[in-house]
VODODREN-990041 format. One record per residue (C-alpha): residue in one letter; x, y negated, z; residue number from 1. Coordinates in steps of 0.2 Angstrom, whole numbers, padded with zeros to 4 digits, m for minus. Layout:
# VODODREN-990041
  r     px     py     pz    k
  A      X      Y      Z  NUM
...
***
This chain:
# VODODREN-990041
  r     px     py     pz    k
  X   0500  m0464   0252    1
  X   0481  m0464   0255    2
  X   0479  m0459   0274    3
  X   0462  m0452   0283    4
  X   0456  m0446   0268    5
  X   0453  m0428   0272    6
  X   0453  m0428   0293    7
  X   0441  m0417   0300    8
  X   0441  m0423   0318    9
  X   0428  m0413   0323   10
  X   0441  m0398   0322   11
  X   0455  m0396   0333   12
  X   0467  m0384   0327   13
  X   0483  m0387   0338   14
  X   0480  m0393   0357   15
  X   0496  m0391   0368   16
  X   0489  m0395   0385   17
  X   0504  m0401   0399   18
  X   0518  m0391   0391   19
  X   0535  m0391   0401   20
  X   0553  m0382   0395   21
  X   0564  m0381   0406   22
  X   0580  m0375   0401   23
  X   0589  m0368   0421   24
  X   0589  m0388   0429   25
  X   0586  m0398   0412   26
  X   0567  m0402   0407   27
  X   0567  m0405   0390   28
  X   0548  m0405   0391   29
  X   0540  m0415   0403   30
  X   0520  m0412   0403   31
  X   0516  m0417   0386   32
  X   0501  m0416   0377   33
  X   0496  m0413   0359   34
  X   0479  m0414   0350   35
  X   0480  m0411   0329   36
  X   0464  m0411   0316   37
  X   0462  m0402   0301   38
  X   0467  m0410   0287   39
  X   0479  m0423   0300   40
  X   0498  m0429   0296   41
  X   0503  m0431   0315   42
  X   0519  m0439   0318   43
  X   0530  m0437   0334   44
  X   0542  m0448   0335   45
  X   0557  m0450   0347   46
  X   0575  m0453   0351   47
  X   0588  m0440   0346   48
  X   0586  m0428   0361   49
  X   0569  m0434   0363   50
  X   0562  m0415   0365   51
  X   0553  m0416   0349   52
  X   0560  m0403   0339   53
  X   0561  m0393   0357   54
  X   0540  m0392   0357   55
  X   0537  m0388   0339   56
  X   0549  m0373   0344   57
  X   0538  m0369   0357   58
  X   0524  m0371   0347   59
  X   0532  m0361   0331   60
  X   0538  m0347   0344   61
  X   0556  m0350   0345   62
  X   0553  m0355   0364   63
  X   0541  m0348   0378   64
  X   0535  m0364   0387   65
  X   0539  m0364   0404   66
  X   0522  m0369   0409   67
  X   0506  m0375   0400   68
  X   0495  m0371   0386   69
  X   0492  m0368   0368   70
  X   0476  m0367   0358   71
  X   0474  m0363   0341   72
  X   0459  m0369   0332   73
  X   0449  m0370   0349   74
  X   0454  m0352   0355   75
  X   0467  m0350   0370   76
  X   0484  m0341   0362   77
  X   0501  m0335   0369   78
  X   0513  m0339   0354   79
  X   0530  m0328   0362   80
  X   0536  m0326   0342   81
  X   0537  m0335   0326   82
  X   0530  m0320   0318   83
  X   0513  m0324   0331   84
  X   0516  m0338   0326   85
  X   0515  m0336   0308   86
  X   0501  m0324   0310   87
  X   0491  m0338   0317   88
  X   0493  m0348   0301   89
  X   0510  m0359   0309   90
  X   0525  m0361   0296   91
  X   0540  m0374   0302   92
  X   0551  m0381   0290   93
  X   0568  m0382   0301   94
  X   0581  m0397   0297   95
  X   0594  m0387   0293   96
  X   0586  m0374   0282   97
  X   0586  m0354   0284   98
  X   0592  m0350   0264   99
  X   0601  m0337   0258  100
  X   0613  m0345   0244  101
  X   0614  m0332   0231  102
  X   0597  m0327   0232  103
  X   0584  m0334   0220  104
  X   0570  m0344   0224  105
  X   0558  m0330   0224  106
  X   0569  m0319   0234  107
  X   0571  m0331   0247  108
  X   0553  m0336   0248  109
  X   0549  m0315   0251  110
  X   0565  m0311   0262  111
  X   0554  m0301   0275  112
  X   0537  m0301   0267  113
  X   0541  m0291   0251  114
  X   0527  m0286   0239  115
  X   0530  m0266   0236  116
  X   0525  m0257   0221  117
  X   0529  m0237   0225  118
  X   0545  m0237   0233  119
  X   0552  m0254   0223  120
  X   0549  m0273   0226  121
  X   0536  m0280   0215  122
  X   0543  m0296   0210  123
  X   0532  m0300   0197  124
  X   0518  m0301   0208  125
  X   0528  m0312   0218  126
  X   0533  m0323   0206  127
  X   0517  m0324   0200  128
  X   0510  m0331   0216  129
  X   0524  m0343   0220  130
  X   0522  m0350   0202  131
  X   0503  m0354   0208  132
  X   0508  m0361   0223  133
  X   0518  m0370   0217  134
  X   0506  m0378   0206  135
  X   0494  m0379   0214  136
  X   0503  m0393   0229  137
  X   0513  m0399   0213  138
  X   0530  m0393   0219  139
  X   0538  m0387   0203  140
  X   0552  m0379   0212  141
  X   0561  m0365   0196  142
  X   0555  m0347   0205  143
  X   0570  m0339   0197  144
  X   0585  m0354   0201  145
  X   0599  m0347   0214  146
  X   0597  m0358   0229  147
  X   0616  m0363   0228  148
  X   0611  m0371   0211  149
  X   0597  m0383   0215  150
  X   0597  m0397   0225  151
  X   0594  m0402   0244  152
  X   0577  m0409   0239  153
  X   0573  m0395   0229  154
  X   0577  m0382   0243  155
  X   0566  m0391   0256  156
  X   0553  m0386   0243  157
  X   0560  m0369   0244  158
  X   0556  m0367   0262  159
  X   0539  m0378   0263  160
  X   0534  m0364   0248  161
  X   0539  m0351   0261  162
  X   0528  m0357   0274  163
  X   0513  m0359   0262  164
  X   0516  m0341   0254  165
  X   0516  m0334   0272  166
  X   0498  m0340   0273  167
  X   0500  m0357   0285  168
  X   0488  m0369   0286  169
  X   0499  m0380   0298  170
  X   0516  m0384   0293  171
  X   0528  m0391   0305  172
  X   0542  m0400   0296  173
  X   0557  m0406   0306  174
  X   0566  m0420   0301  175
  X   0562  m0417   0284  176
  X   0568  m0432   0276  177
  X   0585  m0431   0283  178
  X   0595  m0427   0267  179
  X   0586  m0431   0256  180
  X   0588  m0445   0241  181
  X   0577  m0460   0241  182
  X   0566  m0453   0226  183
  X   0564  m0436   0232  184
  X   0557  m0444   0249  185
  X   0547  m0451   0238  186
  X   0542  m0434   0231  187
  X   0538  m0426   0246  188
  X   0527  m0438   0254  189
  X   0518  m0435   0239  190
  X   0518  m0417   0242  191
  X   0514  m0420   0262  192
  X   0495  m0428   0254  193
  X   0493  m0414   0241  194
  X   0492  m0402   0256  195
  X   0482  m0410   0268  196
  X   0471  m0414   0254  197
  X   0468  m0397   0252  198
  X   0462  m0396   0274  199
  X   0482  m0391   0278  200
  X   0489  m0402   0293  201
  X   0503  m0407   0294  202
  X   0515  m0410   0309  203
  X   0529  m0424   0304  204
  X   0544  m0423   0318  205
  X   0553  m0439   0314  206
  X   0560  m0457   0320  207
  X   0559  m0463   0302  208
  X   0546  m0478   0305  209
  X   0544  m0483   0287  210
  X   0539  m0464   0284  211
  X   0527  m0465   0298  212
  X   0519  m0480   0291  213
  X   0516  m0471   0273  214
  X   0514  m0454   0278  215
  X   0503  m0450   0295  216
  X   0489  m0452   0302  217
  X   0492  m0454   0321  218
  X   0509  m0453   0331  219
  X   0513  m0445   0347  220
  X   0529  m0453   0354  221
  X   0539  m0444   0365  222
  X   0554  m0453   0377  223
  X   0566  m0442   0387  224
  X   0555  m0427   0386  225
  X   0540  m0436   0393  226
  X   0526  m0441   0381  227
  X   0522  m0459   0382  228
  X   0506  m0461   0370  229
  X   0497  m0455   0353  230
  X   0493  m0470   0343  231
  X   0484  m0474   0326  232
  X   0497  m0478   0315  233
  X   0488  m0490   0302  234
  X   0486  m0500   0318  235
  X   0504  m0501   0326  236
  X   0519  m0512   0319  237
  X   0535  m0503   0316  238
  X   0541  m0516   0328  239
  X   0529  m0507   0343  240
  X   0533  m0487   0338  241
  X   0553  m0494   0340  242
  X   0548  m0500   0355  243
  X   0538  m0486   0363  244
  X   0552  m0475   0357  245
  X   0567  m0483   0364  246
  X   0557  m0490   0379  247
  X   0565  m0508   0374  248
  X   0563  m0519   0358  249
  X   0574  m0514   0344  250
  X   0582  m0528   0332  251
  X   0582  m0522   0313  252
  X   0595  m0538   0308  253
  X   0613  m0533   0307  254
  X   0623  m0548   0319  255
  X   0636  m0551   0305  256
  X   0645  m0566   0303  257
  X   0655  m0573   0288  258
  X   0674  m0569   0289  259
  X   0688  m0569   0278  260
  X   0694  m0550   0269  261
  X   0713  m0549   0272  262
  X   0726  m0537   0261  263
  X   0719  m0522   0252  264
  X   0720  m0506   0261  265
  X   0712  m0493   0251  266
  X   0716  m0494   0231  267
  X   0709  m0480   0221  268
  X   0714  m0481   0201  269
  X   0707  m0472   0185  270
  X   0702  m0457   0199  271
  X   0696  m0441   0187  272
  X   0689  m0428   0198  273
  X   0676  m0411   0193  274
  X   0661  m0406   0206  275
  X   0660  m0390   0212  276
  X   0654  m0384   0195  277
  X   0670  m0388   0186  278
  X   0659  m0403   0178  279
  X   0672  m0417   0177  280
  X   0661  m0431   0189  281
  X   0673  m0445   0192  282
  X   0676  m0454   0176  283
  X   0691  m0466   0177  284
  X   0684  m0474   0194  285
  X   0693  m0488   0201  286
  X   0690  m0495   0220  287
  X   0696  m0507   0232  288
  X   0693  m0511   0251  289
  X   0702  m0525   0261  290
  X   0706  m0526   0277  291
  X   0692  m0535   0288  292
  X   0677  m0532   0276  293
  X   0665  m0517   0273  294
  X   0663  m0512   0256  295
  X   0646  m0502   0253  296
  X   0644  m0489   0239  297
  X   0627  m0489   0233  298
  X   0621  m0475   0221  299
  X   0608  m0461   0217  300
  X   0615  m0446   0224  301
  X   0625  m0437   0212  302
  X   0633  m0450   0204  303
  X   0653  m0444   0210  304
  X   0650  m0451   0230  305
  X   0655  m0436   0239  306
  X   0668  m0431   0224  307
  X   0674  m0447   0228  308
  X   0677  m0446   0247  309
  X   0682  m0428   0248  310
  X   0696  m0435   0237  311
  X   0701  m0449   0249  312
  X   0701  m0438   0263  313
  X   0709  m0424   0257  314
  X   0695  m0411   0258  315
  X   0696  m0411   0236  316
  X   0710  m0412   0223  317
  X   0708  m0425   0208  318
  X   0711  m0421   0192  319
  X   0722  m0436   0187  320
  X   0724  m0454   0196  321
  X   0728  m0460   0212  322
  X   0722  m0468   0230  323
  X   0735  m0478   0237  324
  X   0735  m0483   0255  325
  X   0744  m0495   0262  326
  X   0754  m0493   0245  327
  X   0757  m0478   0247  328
  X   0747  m0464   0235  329
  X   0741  m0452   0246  330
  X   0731  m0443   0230  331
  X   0730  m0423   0232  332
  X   0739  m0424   0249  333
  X   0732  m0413   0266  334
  X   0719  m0419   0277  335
  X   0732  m0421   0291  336
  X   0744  m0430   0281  337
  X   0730  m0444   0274  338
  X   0723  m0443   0294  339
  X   0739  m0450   0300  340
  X   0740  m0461   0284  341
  X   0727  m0470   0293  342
  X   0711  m0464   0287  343
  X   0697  m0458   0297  344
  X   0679  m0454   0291  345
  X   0662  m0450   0296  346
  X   0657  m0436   0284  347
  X   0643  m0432   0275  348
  X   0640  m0414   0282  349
  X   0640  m0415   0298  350
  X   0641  m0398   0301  351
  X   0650  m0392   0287  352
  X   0665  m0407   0289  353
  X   0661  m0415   0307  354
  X   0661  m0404   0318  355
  X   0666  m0384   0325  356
  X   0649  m0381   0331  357
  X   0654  m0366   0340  358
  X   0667  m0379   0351  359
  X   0660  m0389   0365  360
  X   0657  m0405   0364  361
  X   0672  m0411   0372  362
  X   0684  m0400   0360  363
  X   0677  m0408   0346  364
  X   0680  m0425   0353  365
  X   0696  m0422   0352  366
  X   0700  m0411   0336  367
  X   0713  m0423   0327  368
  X   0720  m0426   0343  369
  X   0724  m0413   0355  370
  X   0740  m0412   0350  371
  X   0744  m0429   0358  372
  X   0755  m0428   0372  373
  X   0738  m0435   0382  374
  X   0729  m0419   0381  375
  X   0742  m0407   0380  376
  X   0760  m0402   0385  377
  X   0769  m0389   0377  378
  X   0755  m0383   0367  379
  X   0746  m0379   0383  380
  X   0727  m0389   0381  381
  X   0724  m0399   0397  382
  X   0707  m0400   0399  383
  X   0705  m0410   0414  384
  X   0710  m0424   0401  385
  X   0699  m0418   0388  386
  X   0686  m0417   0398  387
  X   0689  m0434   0407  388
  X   0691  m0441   0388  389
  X   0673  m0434   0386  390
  X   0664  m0440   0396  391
  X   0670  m0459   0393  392
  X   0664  m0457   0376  393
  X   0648  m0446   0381  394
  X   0644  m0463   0391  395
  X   0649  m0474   0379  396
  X   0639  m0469   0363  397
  X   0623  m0460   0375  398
  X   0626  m0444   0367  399
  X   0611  m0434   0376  400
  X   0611  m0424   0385  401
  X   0621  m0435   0400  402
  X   0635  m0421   0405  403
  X   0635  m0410   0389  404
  X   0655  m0410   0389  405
  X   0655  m0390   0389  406
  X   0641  m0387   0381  407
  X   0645  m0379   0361  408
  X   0641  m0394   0347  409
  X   0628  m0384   0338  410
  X   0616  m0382   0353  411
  X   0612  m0401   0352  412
  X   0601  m0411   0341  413
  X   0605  m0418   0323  414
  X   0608  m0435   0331  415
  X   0616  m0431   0345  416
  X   0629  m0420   0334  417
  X   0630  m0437   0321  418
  X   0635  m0447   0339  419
  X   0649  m0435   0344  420
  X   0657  m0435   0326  421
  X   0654  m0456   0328  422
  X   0662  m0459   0344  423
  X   0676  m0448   0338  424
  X   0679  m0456   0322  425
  X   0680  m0473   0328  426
  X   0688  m0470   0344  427
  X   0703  m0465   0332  428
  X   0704  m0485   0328  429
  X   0712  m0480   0310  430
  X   0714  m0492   0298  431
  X   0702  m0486   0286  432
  X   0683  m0478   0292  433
  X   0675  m0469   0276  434
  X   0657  m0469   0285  435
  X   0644  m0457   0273  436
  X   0627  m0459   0277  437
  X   0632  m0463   0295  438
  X   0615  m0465   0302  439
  X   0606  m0449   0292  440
  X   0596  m0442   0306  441
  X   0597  m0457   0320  442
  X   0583  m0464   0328  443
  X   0582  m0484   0327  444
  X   0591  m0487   0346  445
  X   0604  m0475   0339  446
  X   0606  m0485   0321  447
  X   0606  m0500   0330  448
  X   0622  m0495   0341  449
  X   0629  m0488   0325  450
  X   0629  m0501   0316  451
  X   0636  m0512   0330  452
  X   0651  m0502   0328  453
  X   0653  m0503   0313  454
  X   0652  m0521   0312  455
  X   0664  m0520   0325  456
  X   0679  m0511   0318  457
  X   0677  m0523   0302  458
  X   0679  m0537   0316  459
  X   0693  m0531   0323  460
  X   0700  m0531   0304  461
  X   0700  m0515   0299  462
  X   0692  m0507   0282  463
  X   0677  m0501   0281  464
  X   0669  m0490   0269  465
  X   0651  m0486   0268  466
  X   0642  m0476   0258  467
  X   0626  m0473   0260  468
  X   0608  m0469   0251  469
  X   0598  m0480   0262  470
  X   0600  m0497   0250  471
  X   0593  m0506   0264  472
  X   0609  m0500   0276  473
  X   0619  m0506   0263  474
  X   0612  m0521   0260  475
  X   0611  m0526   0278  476
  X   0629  m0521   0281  477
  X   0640  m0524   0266  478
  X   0653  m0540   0261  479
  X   0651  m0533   0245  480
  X   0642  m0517   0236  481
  X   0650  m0510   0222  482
  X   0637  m0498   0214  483
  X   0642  m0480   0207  484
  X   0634  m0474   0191  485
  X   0640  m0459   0182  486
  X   0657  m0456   0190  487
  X   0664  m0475   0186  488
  X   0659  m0491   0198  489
  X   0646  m0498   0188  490
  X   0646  m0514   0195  491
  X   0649  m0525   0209  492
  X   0639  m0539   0220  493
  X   0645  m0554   0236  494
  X   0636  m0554   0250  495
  X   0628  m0570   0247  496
  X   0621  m0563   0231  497
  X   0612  m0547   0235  498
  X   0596  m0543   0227  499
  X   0588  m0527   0230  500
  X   0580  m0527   0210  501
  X   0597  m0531   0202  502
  X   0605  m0518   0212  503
  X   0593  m0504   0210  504
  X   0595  m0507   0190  505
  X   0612  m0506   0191  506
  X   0612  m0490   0201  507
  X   0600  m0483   0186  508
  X   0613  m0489   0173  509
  X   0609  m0505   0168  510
  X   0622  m0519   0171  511
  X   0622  m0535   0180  512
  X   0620  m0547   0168  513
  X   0609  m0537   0155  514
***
């Protein structure tokens, strides 16, 4: 992406002078400081917990700062509503996005802001309007799709449409690549340049370095809620933003040494399965993992992956075939019953599958097992235990912020949320860990300890399973990678033989040795 193109830097139009949030004895915001030019794609980049997504809600209205200033295209502002906000010409694109399923495109993009003609909605005009917006930035989102019909991807565009038809002119996305396929980040990096080639600035809230590198302009990192520097990203190594993020250098390299795969664990044979659509997507697959070895699934999104593990795990019924553990077929069984089989998984949906975000954090840490006589007795919870059992982990995996045992899962970050479903999930120590994009949403410290343990369960000689959309975590982490394509494994490739090109062919549908 061509970068500096359109900066104006002779206009300001977002300075946040000394802003501190305070939440009762917590500072998530320590005196930080933000300058952003028309025209701009201004990265902030930091740890999960970092306080990033906590100043662009102050900035977009969600939160009152506790102290400091805001000024809006030079003139002093008190932003105490994302309405304000919005009236100001400030749209956010949150991580987890604020649709209404059922609705169509154009009904979600007016919910609030609805065209009237006489007593009735105008939605002609309003579809009219999104269709030139839409245009215009090259978004081609369908105005009259239901949004439980079109993809992640496509729903980002959804809400970065909202945003733009509510007249911004600075968009604040969050984490905005977080669930999205490789080609549709692809997709909206290009979108990111169409509107800042039209004046708009963007702010990118991320600890995606590689997206940094190709999308901003300057970078404002931000570590334990104190900022550190603003920097000029074509002038910085990734190697330098990892380090002023996690205050320490960062190794990329996965320490993984050579080792012998024992007895197969998980068998899955001619698996048929439909999506959610009734559309049969698993098409006669057949999949082994040994014990001692990771085995990555590399494929585009769509291609029978989640299908795939809902089945494993129980969350899905199969049409025909089977999935034998230890032997054992376990096919169309309960998700308790395959759990004490001896499989364990990091799911896809954090929220949907992870976690009860309105439990704590400690009574999530526990969810497959507070029945165990160690944190109960007679049905009766102990939470001294829980608790206790907590805070080890809380320790242990730096889940932020230190002493959040009581507080409910869904009031902390993406990250943070990924780390308590993690330390859970391999703190069961079960035979077999299904890991789906286990690092979606981790800054580099948190993927480096991530993948540390996951190396480490395949050490200790259990199974591992990894399927992930970031080819370069597969690669990086895999004994072997079998490659999904149309519901069947297309395709499979050793270690020692890994080649990015091959594998990216054979994830399009070409085979191996065409």
């Amino acid at each position: 992406m061509a970068k500096k193109s359109n900066i104006d830097e002779s206009q300001i139009v977002i300075q946040m002078k000394d802003i501190v949030k305070k939440f009762g004895n917590f500072t998530a915001n320590d005196h930080i400081n933000l300058t952003v030019h028309k025209g701009e794609v201004h990265a902030i980049l930091g740890e999960n917990g970092a306080g990033k997504s906590t100043l662009m809600n102050v900035l977009y209205g969600m939160y009152r700062p506790t102290s400091g200033t805001i000024e809006v295209n030079g003139t002093p502002v008190e932003i105490d509503s994302p309405q304000k906000a919005i009236s100001l010409g400030i749209g956010m694109v949150h991580q987890h996005f604020m649709l209404v399923q059922p609705f169509t495109v154009t009904e979600n993009i007016i919910l609030g802001m609805e065209p009237m003609k006489g007593a009735v909605v105008d939605l002609k005009t309003a579809r009219e309007k999104i269709v030139e917006l839409s245009n215009r930035y090259n978004l081609m989102v369908d105005p009259d799709a239901k949004v439980e019909d079109i993809s992640v991807g496509m729903q980002q565009r959804v809400e970065i449409l909202k945003v733009l038809y509510r007249g911004a002119n600075i968009l604040i996305l969050d984490e905005p690549t977080a669930s999205l396929t490789p080609q549709e980040i692809v997709d909206l990096m290009d979108i990111i340049h169409n509107l800042t080639k039209d004046g708009k600035s963007v702010i990118l809230i991320t600890h995606k370095l590689k997206e940094i590198k190709s999308a901003a302009d300057n970078c404002s990192i931000i570590r334990r809620g104190k900022y550190i520097n603003t920097v000029n990203v074509e002038t910085t190594t990734e190697d330098e933003l990892a380090a002023m993020m996690v205050g320490r250098q960062v190794s990329f390299k996965v320490d993984k040494k050579p080792q012998e795969p024992g007895e197969v664990i998980l068998e899955v044979k001619d698996l048929h399965g439909k999506d959610y659509r009734g559309v049969e997507i698993l098409k006669g697959l057949n999949l082994k993992v040994r014990k001692g070895e990771i085995v990555g699934l590399a494929g585009v999104d769509g291609n029978g992956q989640s299908q795939l593990v809902e089945i494993i795990t129980g969350l899905s019924k199969a049409d025909s075939g089977s999935v034998l553990m230890h032997g054992e077929d376990v096919v169309n069984k309960s998700p308790r019953f395959i759990f004490e089989k001896g499989i364990t998984s990091i799911p896809e949906d954090r929220q949907k599958h992870g976690l009860v975000l309105p439990f704590t954090v400690a009574e999530n840490l526990v969810l497959q097992n507070f029945a165990d006589k160690e944190f109960s007795k007679n049905g009766i919870l102990n939470k001294k235990k829980i608790k206790e059992h907590a805070t080890k982990l809380i320790e242990k995996f730096d889940i932020r912020p230190v002493g959040c045992e009581e507080r409910l899962a869904g009031q902390l970050s993406g990250g943070n949320q990924q780390k308590v479903i993690i330390a859970r999930e391999v703190t069961n120590d079960a035979d077999l860990l299904i890991a789906f994009n286990p690092t979606r949403g981790l800054d580099v410290g948190a993927i480096e300890f991530v993948h540390k343990y996951l190396v480490e369960q395949r050490n200790k000689n259990k199974a591992v399973l990894l399927v992930s959309f970031e080819l370069s975590e597969i690669m990086s982490l895999s004994d072997r990678v079998d490659v999904i394509f149309d519901g069947q494994i297309s395709g499979s490739m050793e270690d020692n033989k890994f080649d990015e090109a091959t594998l990216g062919y054979m994830m399009a549908g070409g085979k191996a040795d065409e």
